[in-house]
C-alpha positions in Angstrom: -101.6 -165.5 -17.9 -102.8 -169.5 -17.5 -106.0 -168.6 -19.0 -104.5 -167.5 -22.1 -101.6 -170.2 -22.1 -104.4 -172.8 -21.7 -106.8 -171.1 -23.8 -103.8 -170.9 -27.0 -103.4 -174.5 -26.7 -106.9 -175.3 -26.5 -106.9 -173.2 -30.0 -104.2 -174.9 -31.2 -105.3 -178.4 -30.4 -109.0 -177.7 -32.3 -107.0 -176.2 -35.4 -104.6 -179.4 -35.6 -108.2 -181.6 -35.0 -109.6 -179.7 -37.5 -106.5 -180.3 -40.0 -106.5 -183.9 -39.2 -110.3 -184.1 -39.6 -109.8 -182.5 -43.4 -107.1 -184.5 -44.5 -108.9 -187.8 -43.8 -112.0 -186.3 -45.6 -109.7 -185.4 -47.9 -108.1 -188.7 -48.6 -111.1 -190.9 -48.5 -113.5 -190.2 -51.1 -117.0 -191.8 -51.7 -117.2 -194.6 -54.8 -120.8 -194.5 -54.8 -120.9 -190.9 -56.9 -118.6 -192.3 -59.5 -120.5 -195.5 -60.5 -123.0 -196.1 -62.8 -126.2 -198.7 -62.0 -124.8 -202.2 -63.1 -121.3 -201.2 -63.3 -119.4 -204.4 -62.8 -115.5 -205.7 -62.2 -114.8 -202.7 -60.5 -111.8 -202.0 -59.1 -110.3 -199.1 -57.8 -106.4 -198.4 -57.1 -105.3 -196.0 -54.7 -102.4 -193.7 -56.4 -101.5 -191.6 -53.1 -103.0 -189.3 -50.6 -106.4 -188.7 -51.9 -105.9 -189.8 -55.7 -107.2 -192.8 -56.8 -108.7 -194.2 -60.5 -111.8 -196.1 -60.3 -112.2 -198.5 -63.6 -115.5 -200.7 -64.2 -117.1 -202.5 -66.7 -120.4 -200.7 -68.0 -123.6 -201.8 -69.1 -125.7 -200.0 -71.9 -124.8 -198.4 -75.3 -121.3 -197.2 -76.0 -120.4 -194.3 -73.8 -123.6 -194.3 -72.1 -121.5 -194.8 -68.9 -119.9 -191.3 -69.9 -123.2 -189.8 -69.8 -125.2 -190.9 -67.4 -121.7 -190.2 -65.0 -121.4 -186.5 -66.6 -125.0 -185.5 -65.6 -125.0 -187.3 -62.5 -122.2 -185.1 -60.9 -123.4 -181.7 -62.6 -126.6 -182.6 -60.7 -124.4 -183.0 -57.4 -123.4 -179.3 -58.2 -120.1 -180.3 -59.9 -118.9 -177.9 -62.2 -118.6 -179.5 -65.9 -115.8 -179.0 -68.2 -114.3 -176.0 -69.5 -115.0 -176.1 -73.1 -113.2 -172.7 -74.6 -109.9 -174.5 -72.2 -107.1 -176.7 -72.8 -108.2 -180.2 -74.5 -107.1 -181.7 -71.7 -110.0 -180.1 -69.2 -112.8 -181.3 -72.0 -113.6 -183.9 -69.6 -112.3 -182.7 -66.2 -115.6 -181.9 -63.7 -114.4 -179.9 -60.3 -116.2 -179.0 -56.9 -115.2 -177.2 -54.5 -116.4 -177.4 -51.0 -116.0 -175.0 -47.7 -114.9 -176.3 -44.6 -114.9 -173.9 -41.4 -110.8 -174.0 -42.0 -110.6 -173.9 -45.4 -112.2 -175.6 -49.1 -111.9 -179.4 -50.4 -111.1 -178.7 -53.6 -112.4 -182.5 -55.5 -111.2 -182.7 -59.1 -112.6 -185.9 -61.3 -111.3 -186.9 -65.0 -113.7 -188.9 -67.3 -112.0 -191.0 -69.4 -112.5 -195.2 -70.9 -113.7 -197.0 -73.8 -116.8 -197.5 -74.8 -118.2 -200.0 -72.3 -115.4 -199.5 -69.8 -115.0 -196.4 -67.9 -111.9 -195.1 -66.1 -112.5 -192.3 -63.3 -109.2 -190.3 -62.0 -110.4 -188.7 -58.8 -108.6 -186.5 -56.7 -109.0 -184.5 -53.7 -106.8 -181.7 -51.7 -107.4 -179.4 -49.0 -107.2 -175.8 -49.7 -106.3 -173.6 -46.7 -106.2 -169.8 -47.2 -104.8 -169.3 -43.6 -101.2 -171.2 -44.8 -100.6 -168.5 -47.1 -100.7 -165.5 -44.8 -98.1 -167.6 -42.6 -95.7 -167.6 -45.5 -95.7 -163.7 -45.5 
């Protein structure tokens, strides 16, 4: 009966590592995905647990920052806007990613001016397990 005792708490001691682990991956996301080369004044402002808005000042023609952003994170396999959706989602791009314990879901809105963009990013753990507990 110890072995099992101290195997359970073993188990339960990875799972809350593993939680832990996910919501500091979670809350910290890279900058370097989001910027453009010769992006400058940037700033970014933390809006709570994993949301944030990165602004900077970009070089180039107008909305070439929009551009060069847009297929920069389709080629890191994030999914581009949904056209046929809402308006709203015209210039949403989404990834998800799996984790062992669940998915980090990362969600990021392009939006600015012409030579100043304005990145809402925001990321949340996913974890399919929680809803069988609820049952």
């Amino acid at each position: 009966m110890n072995m099992v005792r101290a195997f359970a708490i073993a188990a339960l001691l990875l799972a809350i590592a593993g939680c832990a682990a996910g919501a500091w991956l979670a809350s910290r996301s890279p900058l370097a995905p989001f910027l453009v080369p010769g992006a400058t004044d940037i700033q970014v402002t933390e809006l709570g647990f994993g949301r944030r808005v990165i602004s900077y000042n970009a070089p180039g023609s107008h909305y070439e920052w929009y551009f060069t952003l847009a297929r920069n994170l389709e080629t890191n396999r994030w999914l581009p806007p949904d056209h046929w959706g809402l308006a709203r989602q015209l210039n949403t791009y989404t990834r998800v990613s799996p984790l062992w314990f669940g998915y980090l879901w990362e969600q990021a809105d392009l939006h600015g001016e012409p030579s100043r963009a304005r990145i809402s990013v925001q990321r949340w753990l996913d974890l399919p397990w929680r809803r069988y507990l609820s049952r």
